[in-house]
C-alpha positions in Angstrom: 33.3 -22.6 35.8 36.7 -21.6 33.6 36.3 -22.9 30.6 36.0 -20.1 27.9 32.8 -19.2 26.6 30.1 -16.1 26.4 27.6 -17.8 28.5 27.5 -20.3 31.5 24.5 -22.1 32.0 24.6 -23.7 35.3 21.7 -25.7 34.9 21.8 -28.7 37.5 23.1 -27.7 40.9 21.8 -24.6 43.3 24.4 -23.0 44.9 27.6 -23.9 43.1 28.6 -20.1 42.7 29.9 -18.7 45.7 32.6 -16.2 46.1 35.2 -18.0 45.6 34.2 -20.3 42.4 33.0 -16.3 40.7 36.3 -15.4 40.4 37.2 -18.7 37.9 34.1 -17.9 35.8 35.3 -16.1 32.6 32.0 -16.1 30.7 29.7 -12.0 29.6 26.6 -13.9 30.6 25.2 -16.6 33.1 22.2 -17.7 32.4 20.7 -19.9 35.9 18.6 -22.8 34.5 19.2 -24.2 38.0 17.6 -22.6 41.1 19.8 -20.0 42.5 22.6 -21.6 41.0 24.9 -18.1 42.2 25.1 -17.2 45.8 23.8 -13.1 46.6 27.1 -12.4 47.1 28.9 -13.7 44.5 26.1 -12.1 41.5 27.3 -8.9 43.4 31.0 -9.2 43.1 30.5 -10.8 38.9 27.7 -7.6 38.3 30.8 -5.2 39.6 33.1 -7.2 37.1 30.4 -7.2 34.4 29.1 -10.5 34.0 25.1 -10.3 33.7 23.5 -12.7 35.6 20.3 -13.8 34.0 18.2 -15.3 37.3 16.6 -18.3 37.4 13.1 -17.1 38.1 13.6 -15.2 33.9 15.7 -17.9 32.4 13.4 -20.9 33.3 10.6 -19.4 33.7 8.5 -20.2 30.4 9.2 -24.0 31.3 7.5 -23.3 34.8 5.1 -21.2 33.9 4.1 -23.4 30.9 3.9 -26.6 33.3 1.2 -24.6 35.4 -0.9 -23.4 32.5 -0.6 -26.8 31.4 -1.7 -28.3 34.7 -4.8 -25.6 35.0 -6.1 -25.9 31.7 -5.0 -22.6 30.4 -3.1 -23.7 27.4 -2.4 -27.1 26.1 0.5 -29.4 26.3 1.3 -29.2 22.9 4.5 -26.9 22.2 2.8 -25.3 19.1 0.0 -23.9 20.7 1.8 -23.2 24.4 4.7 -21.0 22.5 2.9 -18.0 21.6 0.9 -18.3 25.3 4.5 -18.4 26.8 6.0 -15.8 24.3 3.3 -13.0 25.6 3.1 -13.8 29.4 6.8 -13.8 30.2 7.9 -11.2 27.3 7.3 -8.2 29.8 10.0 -9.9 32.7 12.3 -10.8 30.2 12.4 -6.9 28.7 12.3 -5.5 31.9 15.5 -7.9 32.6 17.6 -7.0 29.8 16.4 -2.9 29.6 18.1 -3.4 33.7 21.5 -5.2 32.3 21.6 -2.6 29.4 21.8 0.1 32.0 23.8 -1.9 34.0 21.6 -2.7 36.6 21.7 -6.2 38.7 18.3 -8.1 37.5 17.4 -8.8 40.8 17.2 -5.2 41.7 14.2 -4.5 39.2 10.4 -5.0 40.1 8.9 -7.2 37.5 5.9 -6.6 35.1 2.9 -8.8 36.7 1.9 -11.7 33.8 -1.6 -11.0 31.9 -4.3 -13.5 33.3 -6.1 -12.9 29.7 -6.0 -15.5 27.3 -4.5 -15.3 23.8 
């Protein structure tokens, strides 16, 4: 959690930041490829230090969403053609996310843009 960078990308263990393992996180930005990598009350105490918190449910969720469209026939498994499906359908959560952090609002305080069921 301390070494020095601009973003920590906790991307294997839920969990692993709680209130005590915050304070040794020196990274601007923590992105969670893992699921709920940052306890509720630990994203609290790094939002009041500054550190954006990226959650999980934004950060991974073109590799999710792109599994399910793949499973359900809505857009191939091929990465070429899935991109631009992917790029559309998340691109609303992921502005709404960052407008939040720019007006330094904790992303899981914002209501979220519902994805387009229409087909590119």
């Amino acid at each position: 959690m301390d070494v020095p960078c601009e973003v920590l990308v906790p991307a294997a263990v839920s969990y692993c930041i709680g209130p005590e393992e915050q304070r040794r996180v020196t990274a601007t930005v923590i992105a969670e490829a893992a699921n709920m990598p940052a306890l509720l009350e630990a994203e609290a105490t790094l939002h009041a230090r500054g550190v954006t918190v990226l959650p999980d449910f934004v950060a991974n969720s073109a590799t999710n969403a792109w599994w399910w469209w793949t499973l359900f026939g809505d857009v191939s498994a091929d990465p070429g053609e899935a991109e631009p499906w992917c790029e559309v359908q998340c691109a609303g959560s992921h502005r709404t996310c960052w407008t939040a952090a720019r007006q330094g609002l904790p992303h899981r305080t914002v209501k979220l843009p519902k994805a387009s069921s229409t087909a590119i």
